[in-house]
C-alpha positions in Angstrom: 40.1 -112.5 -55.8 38.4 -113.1 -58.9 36.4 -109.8 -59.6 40.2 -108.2 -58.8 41.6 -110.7 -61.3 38.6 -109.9 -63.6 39.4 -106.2 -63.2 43.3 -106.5 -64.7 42.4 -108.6 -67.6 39.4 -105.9 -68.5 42.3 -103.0 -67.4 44.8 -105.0 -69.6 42.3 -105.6 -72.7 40.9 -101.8 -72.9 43.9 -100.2 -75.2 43.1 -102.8 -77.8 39.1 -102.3 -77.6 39.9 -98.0 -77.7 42.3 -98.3 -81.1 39.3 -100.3 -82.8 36.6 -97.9 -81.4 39.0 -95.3 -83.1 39.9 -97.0 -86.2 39.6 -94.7 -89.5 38.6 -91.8 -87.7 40.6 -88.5 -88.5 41.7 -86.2 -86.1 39.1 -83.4 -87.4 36.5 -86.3 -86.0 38.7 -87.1 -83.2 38.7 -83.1 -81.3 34.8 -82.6 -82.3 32.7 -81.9 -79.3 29.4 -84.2 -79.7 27.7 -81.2 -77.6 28.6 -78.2 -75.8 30.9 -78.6 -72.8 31.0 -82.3 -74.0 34.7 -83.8 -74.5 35.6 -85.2 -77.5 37.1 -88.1 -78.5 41.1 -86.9 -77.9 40.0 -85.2 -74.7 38.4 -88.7 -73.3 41.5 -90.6 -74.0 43.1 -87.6 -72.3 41.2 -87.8 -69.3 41.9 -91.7 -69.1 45.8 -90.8 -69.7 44.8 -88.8 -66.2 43.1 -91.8 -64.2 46.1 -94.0 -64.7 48.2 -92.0 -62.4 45.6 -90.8 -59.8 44.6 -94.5 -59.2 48.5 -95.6 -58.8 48.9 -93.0 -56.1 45.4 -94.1 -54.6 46.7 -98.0 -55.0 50.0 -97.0 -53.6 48.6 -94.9 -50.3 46.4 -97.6 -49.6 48.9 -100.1 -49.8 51.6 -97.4 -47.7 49.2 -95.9 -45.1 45.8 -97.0 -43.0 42.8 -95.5 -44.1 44.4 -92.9 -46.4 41.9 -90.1 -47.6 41.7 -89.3 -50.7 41.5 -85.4 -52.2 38.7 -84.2 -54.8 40.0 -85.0 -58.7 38.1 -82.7 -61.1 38.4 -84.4 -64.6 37.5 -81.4 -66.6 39.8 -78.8 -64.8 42.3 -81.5 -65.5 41.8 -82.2 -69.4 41.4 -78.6 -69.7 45.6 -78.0 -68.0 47.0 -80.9 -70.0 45.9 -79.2 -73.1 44.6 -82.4 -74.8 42.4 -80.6 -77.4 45.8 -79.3 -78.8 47.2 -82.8 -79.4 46.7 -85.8 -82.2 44.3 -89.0 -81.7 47.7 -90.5 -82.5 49.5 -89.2 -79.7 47.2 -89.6 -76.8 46.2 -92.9 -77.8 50.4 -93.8 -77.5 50.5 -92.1 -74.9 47.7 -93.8 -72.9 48.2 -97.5 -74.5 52.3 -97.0 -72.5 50.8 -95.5 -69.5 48.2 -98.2 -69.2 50.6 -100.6 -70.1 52.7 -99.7 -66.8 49.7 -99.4 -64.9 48.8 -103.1 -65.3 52.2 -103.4 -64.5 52.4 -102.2 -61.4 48.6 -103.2 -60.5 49.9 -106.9 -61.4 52.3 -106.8 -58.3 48.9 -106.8 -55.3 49.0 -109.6 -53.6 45.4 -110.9 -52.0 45.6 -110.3 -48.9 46.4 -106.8 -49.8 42.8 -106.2 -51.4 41.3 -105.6 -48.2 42.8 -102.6 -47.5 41.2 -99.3 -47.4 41.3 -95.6 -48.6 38.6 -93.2 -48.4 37.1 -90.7 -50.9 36.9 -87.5 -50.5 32.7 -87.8 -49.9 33.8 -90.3 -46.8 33.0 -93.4 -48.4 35.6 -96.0 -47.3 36.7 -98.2 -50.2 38.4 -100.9 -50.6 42.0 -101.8 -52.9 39.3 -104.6 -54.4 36.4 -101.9 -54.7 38.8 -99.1 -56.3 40.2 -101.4 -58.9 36.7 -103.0 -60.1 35.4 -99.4 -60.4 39.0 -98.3 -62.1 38.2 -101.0 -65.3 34.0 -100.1 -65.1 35.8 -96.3 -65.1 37.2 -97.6 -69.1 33.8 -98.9 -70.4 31.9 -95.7 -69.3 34.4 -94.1 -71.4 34.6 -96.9 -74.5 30.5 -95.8 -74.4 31.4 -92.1 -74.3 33.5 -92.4 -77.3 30.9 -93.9 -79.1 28.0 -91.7 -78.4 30.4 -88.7 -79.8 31.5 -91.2 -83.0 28.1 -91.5 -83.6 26.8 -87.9 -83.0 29.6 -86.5 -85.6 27.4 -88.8 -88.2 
């Protein structure tokens, strides 16, 4: 219970921790790509503003059905449709700071003996509710490190 509990306040602290990693930047710094086929800063928030979602459903089916399997999520395909590198720093960062905010939310309502339960990935893995939320906030810091590698490669 208390890596899950560990998990929500790390899920619940990370909108904070991404406004000061982008503090004072502009949005010319904010869409430059630290590298080809390398996001940049807007399209990394983007592809968090995607995760929240796709781990609700994966939190709900596990919770709904036994053993539900989960389909193949390709992050770039995805950032790519939503169009992020056309939008502001300022608006993806609202918009992922509300959708986070319901995401804790709704994550805030397992119970314990729920985090047991099971999906599993498309490779076969089986994984548990516990499992998939751990690696959901770890998901936030490989990103928070992301953002700084491209922060410091525009320098």
């Amino acid at each position: 219970m208390h890596d899950f509990r560990r998990a929500l306040d790390a899920l619940t602290a990370f909108p904070a921790e991404l406004q000061r990693l982008v503090a004072g930047i502009d949005d010319t710094q904010a869409h430059r790509m630290p590298a080809p086929n390398e996001w940049s800063v807007v399209e990394v928030i983007g592809h968090l503003i995607d995760i929240d979602p796709l781990q609700i459903e994966r939190v709900d089916r596990i919770l709904a059905e036994e053993r539900p399997q989960f389909i193949r999520f390709d992050p770039n395909e995805a950032v790519v449709a939503a169009g992020y590198a056309r939008r502001s720093l300022d608006d993806v960062l609202a918009a992922f700071i509300a959708l986070r905010q319901a995401t804790v939310d709704g994550l805030s309502t397992i119970e314990p003996d729920e985090l047991d339960r099971v999906g599993v990935r498309y490779t076969g893995e089986v994984v548990t509710l516990r499992a998939l939320i751990v690696s959901f906030a770890a998901h936030d810091q490989t990103h928070a490190i992301q953002i700084r590698a491209a922060l410091s490669a525009g320098n």
